[in-house]
N, C-alpha and C positions, 0 to 999 in steps of 0.2 A: 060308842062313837063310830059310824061311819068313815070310811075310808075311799078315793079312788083310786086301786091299783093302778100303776102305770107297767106300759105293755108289755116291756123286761121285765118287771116282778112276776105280772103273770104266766110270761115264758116261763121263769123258772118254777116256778109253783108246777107247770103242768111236769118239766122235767123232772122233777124232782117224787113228783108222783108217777109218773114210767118205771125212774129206775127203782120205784118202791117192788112193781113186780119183776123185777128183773135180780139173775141169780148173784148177780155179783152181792158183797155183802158190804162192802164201803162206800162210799160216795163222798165225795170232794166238794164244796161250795164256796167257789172260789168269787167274793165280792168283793168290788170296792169299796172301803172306809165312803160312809154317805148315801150305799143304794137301797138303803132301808132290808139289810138282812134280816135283824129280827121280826120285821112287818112280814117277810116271805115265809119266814121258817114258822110264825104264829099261824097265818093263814091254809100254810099249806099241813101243819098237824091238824089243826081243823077240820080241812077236807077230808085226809085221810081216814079218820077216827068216823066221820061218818061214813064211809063207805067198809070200816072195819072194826068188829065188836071186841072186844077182851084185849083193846090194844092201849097201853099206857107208854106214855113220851118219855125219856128221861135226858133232861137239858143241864149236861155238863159246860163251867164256867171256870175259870180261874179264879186265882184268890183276891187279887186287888178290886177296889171299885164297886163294891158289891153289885157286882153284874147278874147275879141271878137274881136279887129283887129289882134292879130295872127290867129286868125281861121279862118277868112274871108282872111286875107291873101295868106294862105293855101289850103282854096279851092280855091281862084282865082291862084294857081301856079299849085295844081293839074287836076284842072277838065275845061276843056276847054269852052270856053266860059260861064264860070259859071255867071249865074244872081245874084252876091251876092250885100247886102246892110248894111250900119250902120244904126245905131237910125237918125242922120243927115239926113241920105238921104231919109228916111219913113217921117220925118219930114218935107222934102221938098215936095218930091213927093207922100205920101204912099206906099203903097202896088201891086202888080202887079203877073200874074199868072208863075210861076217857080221859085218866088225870094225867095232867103236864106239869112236871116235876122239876122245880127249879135249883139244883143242887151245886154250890161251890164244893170241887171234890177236891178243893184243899184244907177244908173240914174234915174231911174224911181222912185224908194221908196224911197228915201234920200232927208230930207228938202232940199227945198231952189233949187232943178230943177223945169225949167219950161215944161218939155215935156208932164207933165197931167194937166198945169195947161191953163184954156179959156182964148186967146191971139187971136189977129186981124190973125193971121195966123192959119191953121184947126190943133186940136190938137191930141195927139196921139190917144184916143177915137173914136174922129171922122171918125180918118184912119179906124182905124179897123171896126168902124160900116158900109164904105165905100164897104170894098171888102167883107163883110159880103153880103150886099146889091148885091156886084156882083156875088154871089156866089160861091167867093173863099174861102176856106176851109182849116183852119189851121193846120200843125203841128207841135207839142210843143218840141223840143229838151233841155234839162236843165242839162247843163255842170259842172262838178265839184259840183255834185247837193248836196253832204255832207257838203258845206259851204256856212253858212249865208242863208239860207233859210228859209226866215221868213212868218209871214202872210201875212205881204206885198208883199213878193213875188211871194207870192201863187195866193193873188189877183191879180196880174197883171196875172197870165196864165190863172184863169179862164176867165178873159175879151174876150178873144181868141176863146172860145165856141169850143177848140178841142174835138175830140174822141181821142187822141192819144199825150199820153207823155210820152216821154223816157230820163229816168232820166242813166246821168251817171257819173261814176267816179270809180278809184280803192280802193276807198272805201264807197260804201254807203250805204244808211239806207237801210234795207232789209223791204219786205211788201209783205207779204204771199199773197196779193190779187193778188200783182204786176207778170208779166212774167217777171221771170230772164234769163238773157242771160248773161252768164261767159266762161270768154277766161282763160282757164288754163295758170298757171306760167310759167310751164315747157315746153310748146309749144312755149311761147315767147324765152325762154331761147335758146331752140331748134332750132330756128331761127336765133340765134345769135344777137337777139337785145337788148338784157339787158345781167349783166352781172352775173355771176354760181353763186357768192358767195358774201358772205357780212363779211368781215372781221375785228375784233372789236381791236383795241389797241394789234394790233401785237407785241410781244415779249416783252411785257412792264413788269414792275417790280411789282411785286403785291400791294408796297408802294412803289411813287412815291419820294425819298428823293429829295428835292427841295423845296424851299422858295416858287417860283411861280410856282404852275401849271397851268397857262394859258401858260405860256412863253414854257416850255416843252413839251406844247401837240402841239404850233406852231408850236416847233423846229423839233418835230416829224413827224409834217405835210409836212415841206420842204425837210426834209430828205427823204420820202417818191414823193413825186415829184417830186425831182431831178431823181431819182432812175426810176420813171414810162417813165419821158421825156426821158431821154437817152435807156430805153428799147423798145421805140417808134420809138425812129430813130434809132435802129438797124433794126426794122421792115420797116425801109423806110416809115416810116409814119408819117406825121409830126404836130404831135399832141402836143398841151403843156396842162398836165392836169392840171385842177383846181381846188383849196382848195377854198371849203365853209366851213369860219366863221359863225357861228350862236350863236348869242349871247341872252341873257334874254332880255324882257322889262327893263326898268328903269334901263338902262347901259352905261351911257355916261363913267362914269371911264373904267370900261374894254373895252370898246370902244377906248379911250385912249391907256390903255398896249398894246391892238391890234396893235394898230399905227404905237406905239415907236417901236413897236419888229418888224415889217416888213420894215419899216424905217430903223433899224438899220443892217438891211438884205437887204440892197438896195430895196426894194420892196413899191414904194411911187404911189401915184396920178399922181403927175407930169409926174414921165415916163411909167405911163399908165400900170403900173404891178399890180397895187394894184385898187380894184373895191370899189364902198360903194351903199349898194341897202338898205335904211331905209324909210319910210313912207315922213317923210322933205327933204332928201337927197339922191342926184342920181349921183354917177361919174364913168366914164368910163363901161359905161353898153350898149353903142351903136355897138360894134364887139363881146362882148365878147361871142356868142354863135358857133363866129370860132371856127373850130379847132386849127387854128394856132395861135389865136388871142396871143398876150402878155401877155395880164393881167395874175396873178399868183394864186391871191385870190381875193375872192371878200367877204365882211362882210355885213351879213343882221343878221334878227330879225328874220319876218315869211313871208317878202315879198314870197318868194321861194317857201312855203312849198306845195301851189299849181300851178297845169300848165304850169312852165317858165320850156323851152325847152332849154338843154346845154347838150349837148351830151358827150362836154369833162371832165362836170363835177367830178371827179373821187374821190376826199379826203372828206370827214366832221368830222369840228373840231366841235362839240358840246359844248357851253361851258352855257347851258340853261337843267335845269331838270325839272323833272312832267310835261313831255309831255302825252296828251292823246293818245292813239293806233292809232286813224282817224291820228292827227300831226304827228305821230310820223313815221307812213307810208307814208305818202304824203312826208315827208322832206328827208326821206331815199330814196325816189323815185329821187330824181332829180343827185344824183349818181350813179343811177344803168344801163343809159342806155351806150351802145357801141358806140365809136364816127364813126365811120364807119360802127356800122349796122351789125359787123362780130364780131366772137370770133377769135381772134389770135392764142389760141394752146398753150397761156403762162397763165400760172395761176395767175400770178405779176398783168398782163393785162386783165384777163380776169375776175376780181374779182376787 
């Protein structure tokens, strides 16, 4: 599949191939949730790998969301003939010269895997001291690198013997030693792939009179949806936005009122309107990054609050406080991008 870079992607692409020859050994990629970081970071291993032989990617991911098969999926939909790989298949085979290695290294650090532990079949060690020996030469990509990155994690990339790791996400730790490369907001905006505004509790009443405010800010939520779907299909666009619930830890009851209240709203499991994304529990989360898809709402915790790509995402119901600035952007991030990549010219829609 063909792609048109837009002109900040390709800025960064070339930056990002600069500080490839340059001494420094980290680099920083600092993007906003929506500017198509993985389309950059695929594109620009691409380039580099052909301008450089014996060179293998290694694209470190956190544990939730299984983010290394959407990535790896994505460059194998973007980049033609991409040599991409999982932990599986390093496991089978190892390592090899152009391959982009899609690795959750919380497989790796987490009791009770066996992929470091000595087993009749050659272990993940092995691999790498393998293309070490053949003179392939690592480089360290570390995705959504503001979460969960621990010493164990760190251990695992020093094993790798890179000069070069590029740490990213739209929000990460800053490190004056590191070369930062930042994709301005406004340029994303400018492009029409996220959206102008972020709009808080529209026209609400300064005190909420009502028994239940969870059930008010649902009510709020579908009134608002109704309102954005039928503003979509006057657009001839046949988007049905969706309301993310987020709820606190230790919430089986409002878990519960969730229910009752979209239940009683026609909006169930059953007929595929209603989503559930919790750590134990997964229902109707197989379409729901269509546009068109049914589902209405979906309820999570903090599955979401990194890397899960939903373009039609458009409401969040909040109903979880003392979130940290890092949470609190990554979760705001999975509504702000355009489900079509454009601004429409309505501000309802375009915010």
């Amino acid at each position: 599949m063909n792609i048109t870079l837009a002109e900040f992607q390709l800025e960064a692409i070339g930056q990002l191939l600069e500080s490839m020859e340059e001494s420094v050994r980290d680099i920083i990629l600092k993007s906003p949730t929506g500017s198509g970081k993985t389309i950059i970071l695929t594109h620009f291993m691409d380039e580099y790998m052909k301008g450089h032989a014996k060179t293998v990617f290694v694209w470190l991911t956190p544990g939730k969301g299984n983010l290394e098969e959407q990535s790896k999926a994505k460059m194998d939909k973007y980049i033609h003939n991409a040599q991409t790989k999982l932990l599986s298949d390093i496991m089978t085979g190892g390592f090899a010269e152009n391959d982009a290695c899609f690795i959750n290294w919380e497989k790796l650090t987490k009791k009770g895997n066996n992929a470091l532990k000595d087993s009749e079949r050659t272990n993940f060690l092995e691999w790498i001291e393998r293309a070490q020996d053949a003179g392939l030469s690592f480089k360290v990509i570390i995705d959504e690198s503001h979460q969960n990155f621990t010493e164990k994690a760190d251990a695992i990339v020093q094993l790798f013997r890179t000069d070069k790791i590029i740490r990213c996400s739209a929000t990460p730790l800053l490190d004056k030693r590191a070369k930062l490369i930042e994709i301005p907001e406004e340029k994303v905006i400018a492009e029409g792939l996220i959206k102008k505004l972020l709009v808080i509790n529209e026209n609400f009443p300064q005190v909420i009179q009502t028994g239940n405010q969870t059930e008010y800010l649902l009510g709020r939520a579908l009134e608002k949806q109704r309102e954005l779907r039928a503003a979509f299909l006057n657009k001839k666009a046949d988007i049905n936005p969706l309301i993310i619930v987020q709820l606190p830890n230790n919430s089986d009851l409002l878990l519960d009122v969730v229910e009752r209240y979209f239940e009683k709203n026609g909006i169930t499991y059953e007929a595929g309107t209603l989503a559930v994304w919790l750590s134990d529990r997964h229902e109707n989360l197989e379409y729901i990054s269509e546009n068109d898809a049914a589902t209405v709402a979906v309820i999570i915790k903090q599955a979401v609050a990194t890397g899960w790509d939903c373009p039609r995402a458009h409401i969040l119901v909040k109903l979880r406080e003392n979130m940290d600035e890092t949470f609190e952007v990554q979760t705001i991030g999975r509504i702000r991008r355009m489900p079509e990549a454009k601004h429409y010219g309505v501000d309802l829609l375009d915010s």
